[in-house]
C-alpha positions as a Python dict, from the first residue, in 0.01 Angstrom:
ca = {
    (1, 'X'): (0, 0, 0),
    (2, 'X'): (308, -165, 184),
    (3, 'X'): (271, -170, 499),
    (4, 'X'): (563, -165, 703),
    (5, 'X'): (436, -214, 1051),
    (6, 'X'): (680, -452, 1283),
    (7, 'X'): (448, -514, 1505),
    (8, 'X'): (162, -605, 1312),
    (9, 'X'): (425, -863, 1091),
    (10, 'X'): (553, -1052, 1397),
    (11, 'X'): (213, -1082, 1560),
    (12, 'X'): (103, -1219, 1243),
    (13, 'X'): (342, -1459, 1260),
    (14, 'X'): (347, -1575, 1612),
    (15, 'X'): (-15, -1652, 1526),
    (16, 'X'): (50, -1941, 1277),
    (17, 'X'): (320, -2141, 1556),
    (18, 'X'): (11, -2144, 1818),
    (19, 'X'): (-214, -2287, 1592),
    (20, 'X'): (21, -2571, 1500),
    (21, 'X'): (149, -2619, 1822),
    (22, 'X'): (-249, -2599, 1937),
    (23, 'X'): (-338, -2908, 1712),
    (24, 'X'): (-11, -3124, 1764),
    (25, 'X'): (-60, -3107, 2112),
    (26, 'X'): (-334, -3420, 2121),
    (27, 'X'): (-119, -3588, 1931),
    (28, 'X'): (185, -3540, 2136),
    (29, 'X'): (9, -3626, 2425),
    (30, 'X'): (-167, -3948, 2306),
    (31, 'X'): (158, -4120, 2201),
    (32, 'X'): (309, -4016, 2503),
    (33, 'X'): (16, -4223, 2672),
    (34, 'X'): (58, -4518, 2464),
    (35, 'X'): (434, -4505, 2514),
    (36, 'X'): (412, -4540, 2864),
    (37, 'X'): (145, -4826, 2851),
    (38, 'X'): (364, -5035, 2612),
    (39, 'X'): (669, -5005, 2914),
    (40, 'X'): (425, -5124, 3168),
    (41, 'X'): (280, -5380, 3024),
    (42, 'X'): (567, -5529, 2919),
    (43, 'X'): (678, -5557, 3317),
    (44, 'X'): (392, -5778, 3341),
    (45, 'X'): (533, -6041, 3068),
    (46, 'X'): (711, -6302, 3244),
    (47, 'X'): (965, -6500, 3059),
    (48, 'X'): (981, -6901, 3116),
    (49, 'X'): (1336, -7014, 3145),
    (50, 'X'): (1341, -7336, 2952),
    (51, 'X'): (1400, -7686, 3159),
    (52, 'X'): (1767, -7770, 3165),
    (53, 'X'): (1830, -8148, 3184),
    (54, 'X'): (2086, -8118, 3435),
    (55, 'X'): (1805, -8018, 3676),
    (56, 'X'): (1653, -8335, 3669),
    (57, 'X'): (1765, -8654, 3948),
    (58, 'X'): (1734, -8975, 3915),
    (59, 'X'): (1684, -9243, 4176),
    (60, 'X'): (1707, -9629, 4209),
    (61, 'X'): (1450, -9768, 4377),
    (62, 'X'): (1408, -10122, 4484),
    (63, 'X'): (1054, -10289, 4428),
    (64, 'X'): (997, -10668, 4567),
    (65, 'X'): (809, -10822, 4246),
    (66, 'X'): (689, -11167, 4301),
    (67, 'X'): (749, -11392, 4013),
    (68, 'X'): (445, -11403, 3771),
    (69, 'X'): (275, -11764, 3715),
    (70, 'X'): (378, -11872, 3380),
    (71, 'X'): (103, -12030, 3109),
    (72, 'X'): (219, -12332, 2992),
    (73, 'X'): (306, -12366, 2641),
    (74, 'X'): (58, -12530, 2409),
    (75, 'X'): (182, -12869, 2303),
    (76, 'X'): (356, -12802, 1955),
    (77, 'X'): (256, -12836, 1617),
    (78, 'X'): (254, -13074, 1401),
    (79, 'X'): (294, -13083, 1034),
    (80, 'X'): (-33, -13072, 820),
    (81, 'X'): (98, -13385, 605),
    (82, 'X'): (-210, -13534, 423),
    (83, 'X'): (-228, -13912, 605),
    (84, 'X'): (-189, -14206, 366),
    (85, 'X'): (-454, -14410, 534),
    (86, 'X'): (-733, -14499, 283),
    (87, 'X'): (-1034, -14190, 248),
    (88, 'X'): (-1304, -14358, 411),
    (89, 'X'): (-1306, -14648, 156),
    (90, 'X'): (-1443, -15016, 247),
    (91, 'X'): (-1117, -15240, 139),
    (92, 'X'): (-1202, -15525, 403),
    (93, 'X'): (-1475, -15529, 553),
    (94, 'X'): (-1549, -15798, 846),
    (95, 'X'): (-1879, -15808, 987),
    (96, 'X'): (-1830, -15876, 1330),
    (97, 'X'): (-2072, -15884, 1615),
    (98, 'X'): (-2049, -15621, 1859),
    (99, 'X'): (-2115, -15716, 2229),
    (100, 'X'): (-2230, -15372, 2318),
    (101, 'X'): (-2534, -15447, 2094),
    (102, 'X'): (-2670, -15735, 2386),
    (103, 'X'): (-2546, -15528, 2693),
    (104, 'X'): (-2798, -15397, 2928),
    (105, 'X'): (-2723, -15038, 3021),
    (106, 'X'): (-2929, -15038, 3344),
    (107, 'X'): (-2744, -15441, 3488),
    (108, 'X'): (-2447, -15188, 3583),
    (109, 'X'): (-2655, -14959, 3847),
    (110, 'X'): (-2865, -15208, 3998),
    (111, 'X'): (-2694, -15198, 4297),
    (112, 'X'): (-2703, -14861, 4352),
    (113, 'X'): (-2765, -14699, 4655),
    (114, 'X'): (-2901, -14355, 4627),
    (115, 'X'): (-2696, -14119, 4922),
    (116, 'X'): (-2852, -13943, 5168),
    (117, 'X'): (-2898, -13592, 5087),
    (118, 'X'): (-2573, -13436, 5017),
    (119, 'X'): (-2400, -13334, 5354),
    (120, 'X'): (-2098, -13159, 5145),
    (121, 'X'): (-1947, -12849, 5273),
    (122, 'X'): (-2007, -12527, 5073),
    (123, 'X'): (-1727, -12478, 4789),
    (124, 'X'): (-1623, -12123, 4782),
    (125, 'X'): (-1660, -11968, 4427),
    (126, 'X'): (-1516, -11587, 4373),
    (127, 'X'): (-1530, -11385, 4095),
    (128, 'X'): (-1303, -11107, 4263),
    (129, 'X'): (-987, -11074, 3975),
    (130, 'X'): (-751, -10952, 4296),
    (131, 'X'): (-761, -11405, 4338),
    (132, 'X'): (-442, -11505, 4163),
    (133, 'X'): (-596, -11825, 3994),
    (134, 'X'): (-365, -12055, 3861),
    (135, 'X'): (-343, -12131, 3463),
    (136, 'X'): (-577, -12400, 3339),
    (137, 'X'): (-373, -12668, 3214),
    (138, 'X'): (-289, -12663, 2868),
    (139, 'X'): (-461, -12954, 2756),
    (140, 'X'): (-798, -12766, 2838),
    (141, 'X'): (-653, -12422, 2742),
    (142, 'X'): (-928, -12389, 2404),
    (143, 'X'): (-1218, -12412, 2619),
    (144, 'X'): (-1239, -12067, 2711),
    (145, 'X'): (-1370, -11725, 2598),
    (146, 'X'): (-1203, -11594, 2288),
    (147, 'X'): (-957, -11910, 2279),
    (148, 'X'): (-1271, -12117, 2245),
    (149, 'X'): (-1378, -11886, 1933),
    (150, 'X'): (-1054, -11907, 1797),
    (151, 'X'): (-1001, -12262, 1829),
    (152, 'X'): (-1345, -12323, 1698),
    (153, 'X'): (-1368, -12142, 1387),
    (154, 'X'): (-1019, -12304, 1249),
    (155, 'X'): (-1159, -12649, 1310),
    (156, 'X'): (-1524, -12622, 1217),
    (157, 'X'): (-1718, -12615, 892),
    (158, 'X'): (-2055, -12508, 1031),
    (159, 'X'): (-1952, -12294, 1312),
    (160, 'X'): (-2226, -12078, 1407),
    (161, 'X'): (-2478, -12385, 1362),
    (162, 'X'): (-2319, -12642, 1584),
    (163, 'X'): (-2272, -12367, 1826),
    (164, 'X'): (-2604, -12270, 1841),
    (165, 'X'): (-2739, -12646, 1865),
    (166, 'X'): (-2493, -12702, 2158),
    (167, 'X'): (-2653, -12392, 2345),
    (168, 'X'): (-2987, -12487, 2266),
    (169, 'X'): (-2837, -12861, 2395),
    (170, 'X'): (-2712, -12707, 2698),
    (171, 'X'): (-2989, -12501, 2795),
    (172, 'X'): (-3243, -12831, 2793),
    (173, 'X'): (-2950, -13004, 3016),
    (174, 'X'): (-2979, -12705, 3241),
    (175, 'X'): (-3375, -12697, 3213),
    (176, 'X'): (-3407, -13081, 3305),
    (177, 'X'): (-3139, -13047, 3638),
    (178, 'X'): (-3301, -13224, 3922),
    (179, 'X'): (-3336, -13008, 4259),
    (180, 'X'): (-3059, -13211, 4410),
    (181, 'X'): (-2873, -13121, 4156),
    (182, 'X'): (-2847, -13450, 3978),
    (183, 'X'): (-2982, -13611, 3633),
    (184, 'X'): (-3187, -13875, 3526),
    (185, 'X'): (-3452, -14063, 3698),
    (186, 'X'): (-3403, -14034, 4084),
    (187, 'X'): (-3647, -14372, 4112),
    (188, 'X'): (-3289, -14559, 3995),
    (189, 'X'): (-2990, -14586, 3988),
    (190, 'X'): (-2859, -14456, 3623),
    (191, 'X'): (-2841, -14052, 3858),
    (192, 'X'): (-2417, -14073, 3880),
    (193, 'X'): (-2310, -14185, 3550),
    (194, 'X'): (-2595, -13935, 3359),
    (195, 'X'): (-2495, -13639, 3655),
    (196, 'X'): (-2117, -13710, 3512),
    (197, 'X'): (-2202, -13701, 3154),
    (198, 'X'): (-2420, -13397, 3178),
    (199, 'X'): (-2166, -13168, 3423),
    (200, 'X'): (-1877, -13329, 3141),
    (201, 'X'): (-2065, -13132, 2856),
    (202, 'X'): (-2122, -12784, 3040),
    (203, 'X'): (-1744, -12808, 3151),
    (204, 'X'): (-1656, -12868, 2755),
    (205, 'X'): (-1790, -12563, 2711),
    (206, 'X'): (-1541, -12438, 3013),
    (207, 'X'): (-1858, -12350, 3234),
    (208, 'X'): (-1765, -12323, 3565),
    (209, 'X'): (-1943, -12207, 3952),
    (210, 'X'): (-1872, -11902, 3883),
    (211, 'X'): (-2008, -11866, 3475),
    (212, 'X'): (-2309, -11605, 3450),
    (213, 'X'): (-2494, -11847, 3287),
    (214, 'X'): (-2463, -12163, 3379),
    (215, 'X'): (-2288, -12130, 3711),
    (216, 'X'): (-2547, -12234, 3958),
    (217, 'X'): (-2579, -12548, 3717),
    (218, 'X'): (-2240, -12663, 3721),
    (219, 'X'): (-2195, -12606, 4153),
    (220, 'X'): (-2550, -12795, 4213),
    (221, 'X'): (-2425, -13079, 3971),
    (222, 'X'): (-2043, -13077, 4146),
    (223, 'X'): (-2201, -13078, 4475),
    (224, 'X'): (-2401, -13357, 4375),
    (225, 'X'): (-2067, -13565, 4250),
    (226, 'X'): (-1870, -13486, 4578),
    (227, 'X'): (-2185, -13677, 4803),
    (228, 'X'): (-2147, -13929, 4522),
    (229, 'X'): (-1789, -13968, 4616),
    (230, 'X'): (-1869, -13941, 4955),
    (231, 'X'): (-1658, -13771, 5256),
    (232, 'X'): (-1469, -14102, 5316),
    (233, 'X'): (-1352, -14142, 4934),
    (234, 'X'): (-1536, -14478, 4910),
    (235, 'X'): (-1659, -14382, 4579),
    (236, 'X'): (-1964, -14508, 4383),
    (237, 'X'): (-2030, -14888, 4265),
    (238, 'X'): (-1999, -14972, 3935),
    (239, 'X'): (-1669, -14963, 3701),
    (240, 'X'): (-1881, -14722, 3457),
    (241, 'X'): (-2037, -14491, 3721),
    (242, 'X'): (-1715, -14421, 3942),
    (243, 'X'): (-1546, -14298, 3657),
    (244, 'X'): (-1765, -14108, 3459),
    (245, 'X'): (-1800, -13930, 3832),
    (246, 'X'): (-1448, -13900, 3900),
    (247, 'X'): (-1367, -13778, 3528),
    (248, 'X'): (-1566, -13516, 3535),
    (249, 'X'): (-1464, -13382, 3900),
    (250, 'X'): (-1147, -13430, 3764),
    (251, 'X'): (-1200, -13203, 3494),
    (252, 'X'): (-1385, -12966, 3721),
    (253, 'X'): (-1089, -12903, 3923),
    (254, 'X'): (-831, -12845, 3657),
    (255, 'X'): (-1076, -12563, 3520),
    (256, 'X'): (-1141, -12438, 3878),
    (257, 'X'): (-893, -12516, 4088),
    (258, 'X'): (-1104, -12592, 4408),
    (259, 'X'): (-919, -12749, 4639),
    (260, 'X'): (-1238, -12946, 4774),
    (261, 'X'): (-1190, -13102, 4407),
    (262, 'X'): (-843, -13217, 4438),
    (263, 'X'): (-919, -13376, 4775),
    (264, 'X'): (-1230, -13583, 4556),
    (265, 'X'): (-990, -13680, 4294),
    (266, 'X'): (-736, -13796, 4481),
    (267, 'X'): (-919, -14004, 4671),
    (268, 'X'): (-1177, -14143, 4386),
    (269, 'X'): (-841, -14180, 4209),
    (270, 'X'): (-672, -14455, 4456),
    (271, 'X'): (-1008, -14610, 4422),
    (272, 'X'): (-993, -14637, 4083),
    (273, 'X'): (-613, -14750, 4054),
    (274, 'X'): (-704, -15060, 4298),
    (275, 'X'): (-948, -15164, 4037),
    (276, 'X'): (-718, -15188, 3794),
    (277, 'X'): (-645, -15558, 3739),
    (278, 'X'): (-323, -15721, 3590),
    (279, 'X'): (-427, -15706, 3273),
    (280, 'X'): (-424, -15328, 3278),
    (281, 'X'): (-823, -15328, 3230),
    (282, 'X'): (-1098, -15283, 3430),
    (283, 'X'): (-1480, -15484, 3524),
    (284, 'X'): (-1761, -15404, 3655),
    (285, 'X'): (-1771, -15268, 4027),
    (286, 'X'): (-1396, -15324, 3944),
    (287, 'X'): (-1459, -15739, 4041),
    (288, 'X'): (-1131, -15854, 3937),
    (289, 'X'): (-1194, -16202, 4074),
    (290, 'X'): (-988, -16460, 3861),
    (291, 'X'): (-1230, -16656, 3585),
    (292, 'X'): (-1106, -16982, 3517),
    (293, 'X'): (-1317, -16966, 3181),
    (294, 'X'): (-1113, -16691, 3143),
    (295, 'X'): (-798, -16758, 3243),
    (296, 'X'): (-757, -16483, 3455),
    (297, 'X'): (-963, -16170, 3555),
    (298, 'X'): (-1290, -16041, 3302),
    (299, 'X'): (-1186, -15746, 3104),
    (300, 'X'): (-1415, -15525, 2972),
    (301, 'X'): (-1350, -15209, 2752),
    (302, 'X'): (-1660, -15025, 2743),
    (303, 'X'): (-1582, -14996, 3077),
    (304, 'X'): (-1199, -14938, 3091),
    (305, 'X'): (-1274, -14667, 2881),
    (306, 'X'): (-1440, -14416, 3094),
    (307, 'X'): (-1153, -14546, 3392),
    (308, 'X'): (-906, -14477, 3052),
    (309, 'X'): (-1045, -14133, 3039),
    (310, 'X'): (-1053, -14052, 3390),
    (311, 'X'): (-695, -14108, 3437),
    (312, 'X'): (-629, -13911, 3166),
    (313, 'X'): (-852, -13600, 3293),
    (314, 'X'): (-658, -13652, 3633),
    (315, 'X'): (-339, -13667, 3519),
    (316, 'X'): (-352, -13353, 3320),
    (317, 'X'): (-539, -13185, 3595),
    (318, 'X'): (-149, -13253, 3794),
    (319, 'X'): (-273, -13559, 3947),
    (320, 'X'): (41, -13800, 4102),
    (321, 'X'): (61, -14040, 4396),
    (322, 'X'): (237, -14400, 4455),
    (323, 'X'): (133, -14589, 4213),
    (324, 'X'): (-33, -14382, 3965),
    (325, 'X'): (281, -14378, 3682),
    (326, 'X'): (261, -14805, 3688),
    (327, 'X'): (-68, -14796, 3681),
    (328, 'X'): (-100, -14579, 3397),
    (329, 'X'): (197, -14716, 3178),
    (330, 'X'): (-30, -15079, 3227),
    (331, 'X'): (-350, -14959, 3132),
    (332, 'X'): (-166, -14820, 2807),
    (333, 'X'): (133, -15119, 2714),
    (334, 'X'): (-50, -15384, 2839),
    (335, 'X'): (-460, -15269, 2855),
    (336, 'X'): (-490, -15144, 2525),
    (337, 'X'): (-151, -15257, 2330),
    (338, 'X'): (-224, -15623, 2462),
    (339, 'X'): (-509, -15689, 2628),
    (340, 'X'): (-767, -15524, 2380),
    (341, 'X'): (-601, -15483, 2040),
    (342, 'X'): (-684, -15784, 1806),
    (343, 'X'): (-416, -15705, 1462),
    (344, 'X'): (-670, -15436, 1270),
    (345, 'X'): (-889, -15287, 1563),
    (346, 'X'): (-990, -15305, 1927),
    (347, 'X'): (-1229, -15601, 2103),
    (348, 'X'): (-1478, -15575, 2396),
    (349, 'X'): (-1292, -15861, 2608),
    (350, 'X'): (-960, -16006, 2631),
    (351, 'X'): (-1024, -16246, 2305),
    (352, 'X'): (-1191, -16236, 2012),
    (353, 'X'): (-1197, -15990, 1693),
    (354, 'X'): (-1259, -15619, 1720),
    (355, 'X'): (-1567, -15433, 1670),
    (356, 'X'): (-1636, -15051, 1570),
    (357, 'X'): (-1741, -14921, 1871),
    (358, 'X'): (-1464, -15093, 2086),
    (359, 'X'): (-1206, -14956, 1821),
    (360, 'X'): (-1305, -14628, 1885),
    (361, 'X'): (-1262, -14657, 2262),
    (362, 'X'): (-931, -14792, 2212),
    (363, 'X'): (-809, -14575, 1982),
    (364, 'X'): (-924, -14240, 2123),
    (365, 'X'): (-804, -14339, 2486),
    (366, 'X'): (-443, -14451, 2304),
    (367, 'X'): (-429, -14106, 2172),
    (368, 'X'): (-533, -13966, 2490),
    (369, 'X'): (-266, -14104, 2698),
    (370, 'X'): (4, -13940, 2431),
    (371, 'X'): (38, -14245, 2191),
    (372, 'X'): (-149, -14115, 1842),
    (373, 'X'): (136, -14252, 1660),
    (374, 'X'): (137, -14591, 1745),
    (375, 'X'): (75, -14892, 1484),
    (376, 'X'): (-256, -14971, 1735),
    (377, 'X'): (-391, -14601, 1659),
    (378, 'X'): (-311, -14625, 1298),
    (379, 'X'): (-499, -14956, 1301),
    (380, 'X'): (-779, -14867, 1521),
    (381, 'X'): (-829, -14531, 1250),
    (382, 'X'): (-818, -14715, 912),
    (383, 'X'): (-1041, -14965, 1049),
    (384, 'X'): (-1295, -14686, 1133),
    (385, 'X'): (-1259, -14500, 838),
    (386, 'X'): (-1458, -14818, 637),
    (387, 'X'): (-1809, -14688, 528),
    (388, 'X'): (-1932, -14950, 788),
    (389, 'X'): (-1802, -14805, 1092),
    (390, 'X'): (-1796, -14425, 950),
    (391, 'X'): (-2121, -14404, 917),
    (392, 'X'): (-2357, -14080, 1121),
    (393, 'X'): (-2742, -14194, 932),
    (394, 'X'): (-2922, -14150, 1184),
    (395, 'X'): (-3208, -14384, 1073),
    (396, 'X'): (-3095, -14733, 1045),
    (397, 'X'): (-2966, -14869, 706),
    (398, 'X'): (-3061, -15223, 543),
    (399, 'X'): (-2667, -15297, 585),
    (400, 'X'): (-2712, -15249, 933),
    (401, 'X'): (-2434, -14999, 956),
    (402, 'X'): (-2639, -14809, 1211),
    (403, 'X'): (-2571, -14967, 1534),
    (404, 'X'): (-2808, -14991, 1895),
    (405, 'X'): (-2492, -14824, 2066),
    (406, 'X'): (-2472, -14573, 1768),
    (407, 'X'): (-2369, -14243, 2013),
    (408, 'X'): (-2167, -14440, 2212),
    (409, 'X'): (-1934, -14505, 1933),
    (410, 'X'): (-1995, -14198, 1787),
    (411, 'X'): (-1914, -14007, 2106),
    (412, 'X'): (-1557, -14187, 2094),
    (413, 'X'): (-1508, -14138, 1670),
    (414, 'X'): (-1571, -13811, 1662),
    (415, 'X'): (-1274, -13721, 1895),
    (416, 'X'): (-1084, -14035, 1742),
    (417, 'X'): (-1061, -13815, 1391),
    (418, 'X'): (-1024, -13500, 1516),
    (419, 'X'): (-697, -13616, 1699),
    (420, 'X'): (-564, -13815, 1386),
    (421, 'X'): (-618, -13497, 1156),
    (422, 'X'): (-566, -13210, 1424),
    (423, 'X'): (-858, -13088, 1348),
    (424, 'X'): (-780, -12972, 963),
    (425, 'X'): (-742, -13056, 589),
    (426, 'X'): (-1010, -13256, 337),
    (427, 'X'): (-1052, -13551, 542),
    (428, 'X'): (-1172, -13435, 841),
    (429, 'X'): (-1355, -13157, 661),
    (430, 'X'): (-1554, -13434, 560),
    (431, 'X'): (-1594, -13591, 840),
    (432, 'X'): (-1670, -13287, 1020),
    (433, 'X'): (-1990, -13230, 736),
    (434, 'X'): (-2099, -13547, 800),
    (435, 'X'): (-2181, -13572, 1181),
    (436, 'X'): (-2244, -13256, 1216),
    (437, 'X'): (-2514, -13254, 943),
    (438, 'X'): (-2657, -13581, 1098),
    (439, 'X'): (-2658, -13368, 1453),
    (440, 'X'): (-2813, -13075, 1324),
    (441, 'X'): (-3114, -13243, 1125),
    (442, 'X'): (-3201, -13450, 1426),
    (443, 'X'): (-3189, -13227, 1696),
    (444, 'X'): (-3537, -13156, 1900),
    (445, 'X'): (-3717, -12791, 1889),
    (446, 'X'): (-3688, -12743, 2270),
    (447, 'X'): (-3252, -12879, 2228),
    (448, 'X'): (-3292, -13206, 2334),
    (449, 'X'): (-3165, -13543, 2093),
    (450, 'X'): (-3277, -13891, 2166),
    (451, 'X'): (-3066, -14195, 2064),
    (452, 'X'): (-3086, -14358, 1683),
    (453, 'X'): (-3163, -14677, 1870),
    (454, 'X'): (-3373, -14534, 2087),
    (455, 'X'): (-3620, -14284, 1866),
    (456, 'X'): (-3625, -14606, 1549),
    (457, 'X'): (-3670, -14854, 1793),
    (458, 'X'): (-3395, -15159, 1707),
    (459, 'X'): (-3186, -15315, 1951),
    (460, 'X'): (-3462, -15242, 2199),
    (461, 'X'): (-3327, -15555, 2431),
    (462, 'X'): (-3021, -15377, 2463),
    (463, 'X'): (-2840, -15081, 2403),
    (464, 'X'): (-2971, -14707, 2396),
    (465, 'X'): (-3251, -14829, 2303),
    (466, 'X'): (-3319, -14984, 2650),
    (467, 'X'): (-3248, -14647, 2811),
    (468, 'X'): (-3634, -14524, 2925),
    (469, 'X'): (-3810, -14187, 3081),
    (470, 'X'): (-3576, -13882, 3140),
    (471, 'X'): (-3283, -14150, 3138),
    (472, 'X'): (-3269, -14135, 2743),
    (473, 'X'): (-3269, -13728, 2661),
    (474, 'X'): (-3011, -13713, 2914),
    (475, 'X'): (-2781, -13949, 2825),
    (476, 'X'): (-2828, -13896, 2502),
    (477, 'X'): (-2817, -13472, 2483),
    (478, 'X'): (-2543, -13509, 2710),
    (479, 'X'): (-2297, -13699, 2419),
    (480, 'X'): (-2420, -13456, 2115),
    (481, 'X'): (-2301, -13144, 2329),
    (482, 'X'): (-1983, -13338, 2341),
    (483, 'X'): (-1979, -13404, 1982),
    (484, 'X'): (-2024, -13074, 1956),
    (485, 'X'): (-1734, -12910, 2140),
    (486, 'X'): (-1467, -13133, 1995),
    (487, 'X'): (-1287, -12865, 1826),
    (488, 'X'): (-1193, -12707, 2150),
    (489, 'X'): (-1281, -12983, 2421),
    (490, 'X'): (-931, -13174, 2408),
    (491, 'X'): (-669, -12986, 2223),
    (492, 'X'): (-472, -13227, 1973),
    (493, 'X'): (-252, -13496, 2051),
    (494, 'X'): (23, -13468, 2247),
    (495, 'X'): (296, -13692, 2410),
    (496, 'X'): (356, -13766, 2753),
    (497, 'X'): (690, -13759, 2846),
    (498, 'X'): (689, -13803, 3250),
    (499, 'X'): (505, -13788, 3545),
    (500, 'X'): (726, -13479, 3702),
    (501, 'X'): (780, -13465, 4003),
    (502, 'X'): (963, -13221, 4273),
    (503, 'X'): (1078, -13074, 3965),
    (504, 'X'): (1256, -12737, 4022),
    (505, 'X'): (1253, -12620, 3620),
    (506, 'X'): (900, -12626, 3643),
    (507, 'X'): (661, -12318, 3682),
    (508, 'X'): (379, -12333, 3967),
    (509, 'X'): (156, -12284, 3639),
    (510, 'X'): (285, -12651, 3493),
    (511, 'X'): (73, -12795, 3746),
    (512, 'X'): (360, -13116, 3699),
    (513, 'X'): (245, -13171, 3353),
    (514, 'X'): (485, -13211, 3051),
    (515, 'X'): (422, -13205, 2740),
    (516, 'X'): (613, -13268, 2436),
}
């Protein structure tokens, strides 16, 4: 039945609008919620303007920069041309007789006076890095940290072994310093030459006062050398002893730069160039009273050698005063061109023929002093490249090659052929093998060495072999540890071209030294 009601129709109707309006009102009223939270939130975002480059100012400002000390350069390098001097072959040999083999080492300190005990100053040693220190000269420049690595491995064929031997070496030196701060026997005389030698080896190593190791070795035995000296400058008697002193507080200073040093050398230096005699050599307790046997005043090598040396270690330490250039150009043109060279090698005196050990004095000091391309140094090395003067047995041979002053020359050889091959190709490769192995094989458990002449017993009336007690190790230990730093002691051989002096082109780090 239809039923035609209004009423009930649009009632009906009005119904179904509630109920949707009813359920869309949640709805309705949550996006209205999350409308409004999206405006405020994004109030809160702040947006970054980016940096404009025309915001930024730049100022000049004016900093007072001292000048920096300038390192000199290293000498320069030379070509690695093989030589054309013979390889160690025996084309003429002369059997000569040495005079070292009859000389008494201990005639030269008997008359010794041991000082007082040391009334020297305290030197001031600081390890603050704020101390500007000024550049070790170049000539001593591979001595050092990672240079002396460096340097080492590129000359050495048994690195880590001869470095390990020289520690050991330098560890019994440091074990057997005497409380005073000397070496040797304190009952004689022998304390300032062996004190020398001994400080020489640690500062090969470039120890100095302030090392971690070996520091309060190196200021006992430089302490020691300045009483030596003494406060006056009047030096110690004896041509060997004053110079084996003075080169090593020479050598001190240019690795240190202690002014107490520089006052030592200078003054152990003018005593030195007044014992220079006319022939450009030097004597015992620098006597250069004329000999009419001699026709003028007694040279002697062996003992010009370590005065040779000690010029040399002063010089390139910046060393200059009146006097000093003559005095070195003589001991060079007219001490060892003239005076000492005999045609194929170098002799102990002023006449006769040369010997092995005296040719390795005058050769090394020649190259030394910045002449390791003169016809004397090419003589001096051919003669010592025969088998028998290049020679490192270390027990003696029925040829007698093996002589009573066998470290001695050895000392001075070693050097000799690392300047004449800077340190590199097959010949001093060799070489290198063969001293080093003799070094190695006859080195002491606790570090120490003891002479060939000594330990076999020849040339016991002379020579090492007459060197007794403490004297020997000492002495002895002292010139392997040399040996053993050559291939960063010295670097190789450069040429003196002046004295400077006042000159303005110079940096305060050239110390007046130039090299070529």
């Amino acid at each position: 039945m239809k039923n035609n009601c209004p009423e009930v129709g649009e009632k009906s109707s009005l119904r179904g609008w509630d109920a949707v309006l009813e359920h869309s009102r949640g709805p309705a009223v949550s996006v209205s919620v999350h409308a409004l939270l999206i405006v405020f939130l994004s109030t809160l975002i702040v947006r970054e303007e980016p940096k404009r480059y025309d915001d930024i100012v730049s100022r000049v400002i004016e900093v007072d920069v001292s000048r920096p000390i300038e390192i000199p350069p290293p000498p320069p390098s030379l070509d690695d041309a093989t030589r054309d001097e013979p390889d160690f072959d025996d084309t003429s040999v002369v059997a000569v007789v040495d005079p070292m083999e009859s000389y008494d080492a201990a005639a030269d300190f008997e008359d010794f006076e041991s000082p007082e005990s040391p009334d020297v100053p305290p030197i001031a040693v600081s390890n603050s890095p704020k101390i500007l220190r000024v550049p070790v000269p170049s000539a001593f420049s591979g001595r050092s940290g990672a240079a002396r690595e460096r340097t080492g491995k590129s000359h050495a064929t048994q690195w880590n072994s001869t470095q390990r031997a020289l520690r050991k070496g330098l560890d019994w030196l440091a074990e057997h310093q005497n409380d005073d701060g000397s070496w040797g026997d304190t009952a004689k005389g022998n304390m300032p030459a062996y004190t020398g030698l001994a400080l020489l080896a640690f500062l090969g190593h470039g120890e100095e006062p302030s090392s971690e190791r070996y520091g309060s070795t190196v200021l006992k035995a430089l302490k020691r050398l300045l009483a030596y000296l003494g406060v006056k400058g009047k030096g110690v008697r004896g041509g060997y002893r004053h110079a084996i002193v003075l080169y090593a507080v020479s050598e001190a200073y240019a690795l240190s730069r202690i002014p107490m040093l520089q006052d030592a050398m200078d003054k152990g230096m003018s005593k030195l160039i007044a014992g220079e005699n006319s022939r450009g050599s030097f004597n015992y307790g620098y006597d250069n009273r004329f000999d009419p046997k001699l026709g003028g005043p007694r040279c002697d090598l062996s003992v010009a050698g370590w005065n040779y040396q000690a010029m040399k270690a002063a010089f390139a330490a910046g060393y200059s005063s009146d006097g000093f250039e003559a005095a070195f150009d003589r001991a060079v043109n007219i001490g060892l061109r003239k005076t000492h060279f005999a045609k194929t090698g170098f002799r102990y005196g002023a006449k006769g023929g040369p010997s092995p050990s005296m040719t390795a004095v005058g050769t090394l000091c020649l190259q030394l002093m910045g002449e390791g391309k003169s016809k004397e140094v090419e003589a001096g090395l051919r003669y010592l490249q025969r088998p028998s003067a290049a020679n490192f047995t270390w027990k003696p041979r029925k040829d007698g090659t093996v002589k009573p002053w066998s470290l001695y020359q050895w000392y001075y050889q070693t050097q000799v052929f690392f300047q004449a091959y800077r340190g590199k190709g097959g010949k001093w490769r060799k070489f290198d093998k063969m001293f080093t192995k003799a070094l190695l094989r006859n080195q002491k458990r606790d570090g120490r060495w003891e002479s060939p002449g000594f330990e076999f017993g020849y040339g016991k009336k002379g020579g090492e072999a007459s060197l007794k007690g403490i004297d020997q190790p000492v002495y002895s230990t002292a010139l392997c540890c040399l040996m053993l730093e050559v291939y960063y002691r010295y670097l190789t051989t450069f040429k003196v071209a002046e004295i400077a002096k006042n000159d303005a082109s110079f940096s305060d780090g050239d110390i007046g030294l130039r090299l070529e």
